[in-house]
N, C-alpha and C positions, 0 to 999 in steps of 0.2 A: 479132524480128529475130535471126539467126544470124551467130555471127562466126569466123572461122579464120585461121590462120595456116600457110603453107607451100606447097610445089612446088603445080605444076595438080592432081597428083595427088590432093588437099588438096578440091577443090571435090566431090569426090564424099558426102560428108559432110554439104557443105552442101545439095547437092540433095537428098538424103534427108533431112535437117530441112523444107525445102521442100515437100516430098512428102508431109511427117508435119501440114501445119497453119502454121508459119511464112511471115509473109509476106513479107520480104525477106533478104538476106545480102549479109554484106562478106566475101570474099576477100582477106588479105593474100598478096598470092601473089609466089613468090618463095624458091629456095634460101637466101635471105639471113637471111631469116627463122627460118630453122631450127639456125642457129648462135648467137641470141640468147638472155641467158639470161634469169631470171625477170622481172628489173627491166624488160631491154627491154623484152620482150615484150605487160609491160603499158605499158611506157609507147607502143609500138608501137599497140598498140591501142586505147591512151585515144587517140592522135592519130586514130584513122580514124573516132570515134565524135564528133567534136568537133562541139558544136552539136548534137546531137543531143537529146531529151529522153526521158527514162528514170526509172520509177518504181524498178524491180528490175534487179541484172543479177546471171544466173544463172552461177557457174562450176562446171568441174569442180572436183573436191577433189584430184586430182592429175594430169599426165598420164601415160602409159601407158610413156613411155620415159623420161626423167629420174624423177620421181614426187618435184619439188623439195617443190612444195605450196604453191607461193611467189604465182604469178600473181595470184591473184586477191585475195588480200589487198592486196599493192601496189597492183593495180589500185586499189581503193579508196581506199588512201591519196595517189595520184595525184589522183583525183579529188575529194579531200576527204570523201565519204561513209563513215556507219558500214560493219561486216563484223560477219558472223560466219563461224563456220567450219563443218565438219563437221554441217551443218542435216540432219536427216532429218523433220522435218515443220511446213508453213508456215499458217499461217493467219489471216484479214486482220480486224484488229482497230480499235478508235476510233480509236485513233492511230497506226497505221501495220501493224504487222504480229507476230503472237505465233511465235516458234519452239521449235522443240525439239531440242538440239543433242547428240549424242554425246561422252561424257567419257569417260576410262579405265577400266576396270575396272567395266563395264557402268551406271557410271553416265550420266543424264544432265542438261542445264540446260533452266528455260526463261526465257523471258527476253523483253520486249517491245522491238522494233525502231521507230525510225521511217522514213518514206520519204524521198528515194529510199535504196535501200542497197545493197551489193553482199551475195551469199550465196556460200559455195564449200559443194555439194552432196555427200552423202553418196549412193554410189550404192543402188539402192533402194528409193529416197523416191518413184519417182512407177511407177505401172503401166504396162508394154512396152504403148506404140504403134505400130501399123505403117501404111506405107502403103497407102492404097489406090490402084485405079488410076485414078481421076480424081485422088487427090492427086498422083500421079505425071505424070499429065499435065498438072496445072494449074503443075508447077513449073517445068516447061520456058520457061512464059511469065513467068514471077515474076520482078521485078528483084534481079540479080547484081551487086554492083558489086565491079572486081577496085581495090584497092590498091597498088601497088608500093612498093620499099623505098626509093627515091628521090622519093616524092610524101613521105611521112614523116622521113626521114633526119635533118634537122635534130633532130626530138623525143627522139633517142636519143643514146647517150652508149656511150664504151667498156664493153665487157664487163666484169664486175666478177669471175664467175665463166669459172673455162676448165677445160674435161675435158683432162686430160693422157691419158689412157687409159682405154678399156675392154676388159676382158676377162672371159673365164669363168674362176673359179678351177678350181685341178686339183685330180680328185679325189683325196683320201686317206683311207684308212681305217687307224686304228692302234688297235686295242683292248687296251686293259690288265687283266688281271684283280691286284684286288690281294686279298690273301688276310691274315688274321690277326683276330682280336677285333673287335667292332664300334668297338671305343674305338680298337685299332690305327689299321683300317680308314681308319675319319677322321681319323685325325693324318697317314698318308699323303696322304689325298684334299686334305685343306689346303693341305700343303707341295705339292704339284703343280702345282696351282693358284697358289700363291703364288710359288713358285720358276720352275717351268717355263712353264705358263700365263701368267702375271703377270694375272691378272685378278681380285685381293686384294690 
């Protein structure tokens, strides 16, 4: 199953999961939805899934416009289940599930999971699927079920995060050459940094 959240525009997504192999999808559909921030959102979604039974649930690692990273961990803690994060490769072991998860500085963890659990995916991890065109016409007929923000409402709670603003910063370019001793050199670059910069 496939899940989303946002305007109709929003189910295009789903039917292309549909298309790719998925057998059903929830649509939370709904401008309403798209001014929600992390927390709702899972908690939004844990309400549309409620009853449902689930080994794994798959998230992205962040979305494409905020890029919180928040979702899908909450999601899990909503629903009581372990998480990991940042997974790039899964594989199903005696007692639940072995991963391999990406750290800093090219390290990484592995680590055994049990089930059910949530993963937020690294992208990557699995080989480009496309559809084909009986997947494509098998999804036309595959159950869609839309959500609205008023079947959920009660499950959410005020925003906790609010965008005051977005913008593009303006460009500037100001290049400094500084000139003297290499010892100079760096006692300048410090005091720059630390006086004018402030970032020391």
């Amino acid at each position: 199953m496939v899940i989303t959240t946002g305007p109709a525009r929003a189910q295009q997504v789903l039917r292309e999961a549909l298309a790719k192999g998925a057998d059903r999808a929830i649509h939370l559909e709904g401008n309403e939805f798209v001014g929600l921030d992390s927390l709702n959102t899972a908690k939004a979604i844990a309400a549309s899934i409620k009853g449902e039974q689930f080994d794994l649930i798959f998230t992205g690692l962040q979305s494409d416009d905020y890029g919180y990273a928040q979702t899908g961990v909450l999601l899990a803690e909503i629903l009581g289940w372990p998480h990991a994060t940042i997974i790039m490769s899964i594989e199903k072991s005696d007692g639940g599930i072995r991963l391999k998860r990406e750290l800093e500085a090219g390290f990484f963890q592995h680590l055994e999971m049990p089930l059910p659990s949530v993963l937020t995916i690294q992208s990557g991890i699995n080989k480009l699927r496309y559809a084909t065109l009986i997947g494509i016409k098998q999804a036309k007929n595959k159950p869609l079920r839309k959500v609205t923000h008023g079947e959920i409402q009660q499950a959410l709670g005020p925003n906790l995060q609010k965008i005051e603003k977005l913008y593009l910063p303006q460009k500037q370019k100001r290049t400094e050459m500084l000139e003297g001793s290499a010892a100079e050199v760096a006692k300048k670059l410090v005091d720059k940094l630390k006086n004018e910069v402030r970032v020391l």
